[in-house]
C-alpha positions, 0 to 999 in steps of 0.5 A, spaced: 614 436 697 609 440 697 611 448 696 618 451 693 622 455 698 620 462 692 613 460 693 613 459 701 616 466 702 611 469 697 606 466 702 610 469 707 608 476 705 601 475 708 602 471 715 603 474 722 610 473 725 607 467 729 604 464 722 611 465 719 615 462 725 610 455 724 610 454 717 618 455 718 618 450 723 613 446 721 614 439 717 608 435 715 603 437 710 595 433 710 590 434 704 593 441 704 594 443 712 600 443 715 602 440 721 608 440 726 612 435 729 613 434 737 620 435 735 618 441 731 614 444 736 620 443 740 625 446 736 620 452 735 621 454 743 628 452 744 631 454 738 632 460 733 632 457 727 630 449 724 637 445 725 634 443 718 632 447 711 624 445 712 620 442 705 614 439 708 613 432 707 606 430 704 603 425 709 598 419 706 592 418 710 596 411 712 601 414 714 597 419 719 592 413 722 599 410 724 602 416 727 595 416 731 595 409 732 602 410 736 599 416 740 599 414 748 593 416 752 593 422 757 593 418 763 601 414 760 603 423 760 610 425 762 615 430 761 618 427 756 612 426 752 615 430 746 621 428 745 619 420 745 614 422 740 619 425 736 617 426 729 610 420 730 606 426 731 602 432 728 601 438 731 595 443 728 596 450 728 591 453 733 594 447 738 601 450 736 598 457 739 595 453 745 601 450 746 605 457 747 599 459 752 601 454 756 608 456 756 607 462 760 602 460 764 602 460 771 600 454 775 595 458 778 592 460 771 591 452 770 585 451 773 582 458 769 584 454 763 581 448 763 574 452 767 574 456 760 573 449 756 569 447 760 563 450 758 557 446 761 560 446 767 560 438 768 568 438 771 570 435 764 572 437 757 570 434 752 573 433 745 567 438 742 568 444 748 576 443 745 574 444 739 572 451 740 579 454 741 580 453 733 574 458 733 577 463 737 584 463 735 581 463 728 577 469 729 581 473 732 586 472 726 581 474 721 580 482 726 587 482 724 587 480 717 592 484 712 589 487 707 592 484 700 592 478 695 585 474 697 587 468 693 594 468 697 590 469 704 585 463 702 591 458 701 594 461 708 588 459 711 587 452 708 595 452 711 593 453 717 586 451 718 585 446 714 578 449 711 577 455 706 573 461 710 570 468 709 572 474 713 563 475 712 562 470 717 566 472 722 562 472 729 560 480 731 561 482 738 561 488 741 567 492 742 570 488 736 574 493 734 578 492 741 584 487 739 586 484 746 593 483 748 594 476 747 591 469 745 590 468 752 585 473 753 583 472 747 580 465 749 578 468 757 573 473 753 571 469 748 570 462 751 565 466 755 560 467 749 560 460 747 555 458 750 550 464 747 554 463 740 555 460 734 562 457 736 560 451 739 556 450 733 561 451 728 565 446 732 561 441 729 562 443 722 570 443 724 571 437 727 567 432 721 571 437 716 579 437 721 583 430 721 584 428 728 591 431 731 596 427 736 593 432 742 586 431 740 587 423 740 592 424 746 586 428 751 580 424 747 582 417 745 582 414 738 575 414 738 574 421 741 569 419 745 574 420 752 573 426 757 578 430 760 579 432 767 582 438 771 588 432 774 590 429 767 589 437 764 594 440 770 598 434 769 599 435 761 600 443 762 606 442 768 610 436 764 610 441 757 613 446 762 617 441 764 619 438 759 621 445 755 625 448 761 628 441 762 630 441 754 634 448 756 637 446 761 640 439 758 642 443 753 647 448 757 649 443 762 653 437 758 650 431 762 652 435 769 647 437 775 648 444 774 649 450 768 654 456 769 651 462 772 654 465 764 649 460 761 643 462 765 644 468 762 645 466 755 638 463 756 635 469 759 637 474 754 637 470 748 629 471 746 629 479 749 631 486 745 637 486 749 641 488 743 648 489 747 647 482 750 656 482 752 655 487 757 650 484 761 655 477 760 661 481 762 657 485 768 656 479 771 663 475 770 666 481 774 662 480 781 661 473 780 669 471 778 668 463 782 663 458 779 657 455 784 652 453 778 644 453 778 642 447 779 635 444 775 630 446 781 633 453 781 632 454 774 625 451 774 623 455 780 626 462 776 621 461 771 615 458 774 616 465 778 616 469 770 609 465 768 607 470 775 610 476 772 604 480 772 603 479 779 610 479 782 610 487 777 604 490 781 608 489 787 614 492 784 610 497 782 609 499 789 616 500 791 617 504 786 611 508 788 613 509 795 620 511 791 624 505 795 629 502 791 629 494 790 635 490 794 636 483 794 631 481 800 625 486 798 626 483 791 625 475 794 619 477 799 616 481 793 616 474 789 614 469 794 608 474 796 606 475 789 607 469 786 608 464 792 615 461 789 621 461 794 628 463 790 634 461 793 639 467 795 645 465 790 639 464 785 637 471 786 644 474 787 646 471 780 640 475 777 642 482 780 648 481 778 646 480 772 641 485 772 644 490 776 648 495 771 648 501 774 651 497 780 647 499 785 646 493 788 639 495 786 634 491 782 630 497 777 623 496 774 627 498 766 633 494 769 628 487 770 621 487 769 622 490 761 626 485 759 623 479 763 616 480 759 621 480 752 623 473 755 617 471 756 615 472 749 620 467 747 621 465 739 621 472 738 626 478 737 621 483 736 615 485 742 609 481 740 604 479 745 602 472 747 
């Protein structure tokens, strides 16, 4: 144990709430760094709270080569490739922000991604362009940086990075006083600097002084040498979207090929502002009084159309223009028109009968898209952009 609970809420004074939920969740702890589990990582996104009071654990340098000897190879991934690595892994601060990236993209967006790591071009990413994200996501943090106690920011930084830095060396850019909206975009923009920066130089210095990570012996090899390509990438990113949504549903279900539609609820209200969450409950109880179930396939399909949130908006918003209201059929053929994704009548009508509180049998930008872009900042109760 590395750290007493007075001390790690002192620290907790100085972190971002992300920051916050990843020393609350995270484990392990490395020569001063600390690390997720897999199993962390999943807890995180699914859970409030850790089912377990945290101490971080000191891993040994034996201890760590093990955990990255048993690591499989990016071509042996599948949708359960976290919950059989378990707590046989460490995740790295900046991964844990790229994992919830991945999280809320759509499969349109997989391409984009791994075109912003790949850097030269070849069709491949290698374990330096990787490596960039550290330096992006470390940036940005330190624009957003609070003023306070230095010596606490130092040892806050050590926690999550590994290394000391200096908010002195931070790379200056034009427009630097415009935050972006999200991690996301923060990767968009800047990846395309790397190239006439110092990012991918810096990447050097970080990856002789950062101890390896599952993700980065996973993607690269035991020896780093591995290149990744746009199919083993795809694939990674659509088994965690998977395996997460998969995590969900199994735990609602209780060995059954269906959730009730009240538990489809509870999984889409549990991470929004909704404070008063019973009388959306008890709304969709009266009009559908006979059980039918949502099956895996719905479910899934419900939230690969909310990673297409932005685009599915734009065309709410021209309904809304034109001052026509959102019926059942107009909301299904806006979805597949932006998004692509087909959604099934008995899925749609349980959304509006959950949404729909004036009764209208009409779905309203506040009474749908507000809330759903709360849900997609999952793990946290307050508007925090991803």
């Amino acid at each position: 144990v590395t750290e007493n609970r007075s001390d790690l809420e002192d620290l907790h004074l100085y972190a971002t709430p992300r920051e916050q939920r990843f020393r609350r969740f995270a484990s392990l702890e490395f020569e001063g760094q600390l690390y997720m589990t897999p199993y962390d990582f999943i807890q995180a996104v699914t859970s409030d709270e850790p089912k377990r009071a945290k101490k971080w654990r000191s891993l040994s340098k034996q201890e760590l080569n093990q955990i990255l000897m048993e690591t499989p190879p990016v071509w042996k991934g599948s949708s359960k490739l976290f919950r059989n690595l378990n707590e046989k892994g460490v995740i790295s601060y900046t991964e844990y922000l790229f994992l919830l990236c991945i999280l809320t993209k759509p499969h349109a967006g997989f391409r984009i991604a791994f075109n912003m790591f790949d850097t030269d071009g070849n069709e491949m990413v290698d374990k330096k362009e990787f490596l960039v994200l550290q330096e992006i996501f470390r940036k940005k943090n330190e624009k957003r940086e609070r003023k306070g106690d230095e010596e606490k920011r130092a040892m806050l930084h050590l926690q999550l990075y590994g290394y000391h830095t200096s908010t002195n060396s931070v790379l200056k850019t034009e427009g630097e006083d415009l935050v972006p909206r999200s991690y996301w975009d923060t990767l968009r923009r800047s990846t395309s600097q790397a190239l006439f920066s110092d990012l991918a130089e810096r990447a050097d210095d970080i990856s002789s002084s950062l101890s390896d990570t599952t993700l980065l012996v996973h993607f690269f090899g035991k020896k780093g040498k591995a290149e990744l390509n746009f199919e083993d990438f795809y694939r990674f990113m659509d088994n965690l979207q998977t395996e997460v949504l998969e995590i969900e549903f199994l735990s609602y279900s209780n060995g059954m090929n269906t959730i009730s539609e009240e538990d489809f609820a509870h999984i889409l209200l549990r991470y929004t502002n909704v404070e008063n969450t019973s009388s959306y409950l008890e709304n969709m109880r009266c009009r559908i009084p006979e059980e039918k179930g949502i099956t895996f396939d719905e479910f899934r399909s419900f939230f690969q159309f909310l990673n297409n949130l932005e685009d599915f908006t734009i065309a709410m918003q021209m309904y809304n223009f034109a001052s026509r209201s959102i019926g059942q059929d107009e909301f299904k053929r806006a979805v597949y028109v932006a998004t692509g994704v087909k959604l099934s009548p008995h899925l749609v009508n349980t959304v509006f009968k959950i949404f729909d509180v004036d009764r209208d049998d009409q779905l309203s930008y506040k009474e749908f898209i507000g809330i759903m872009k709360d849900r997609l900042n999952r793990g946290f109760r307050v508007r925090i952009p991803i």
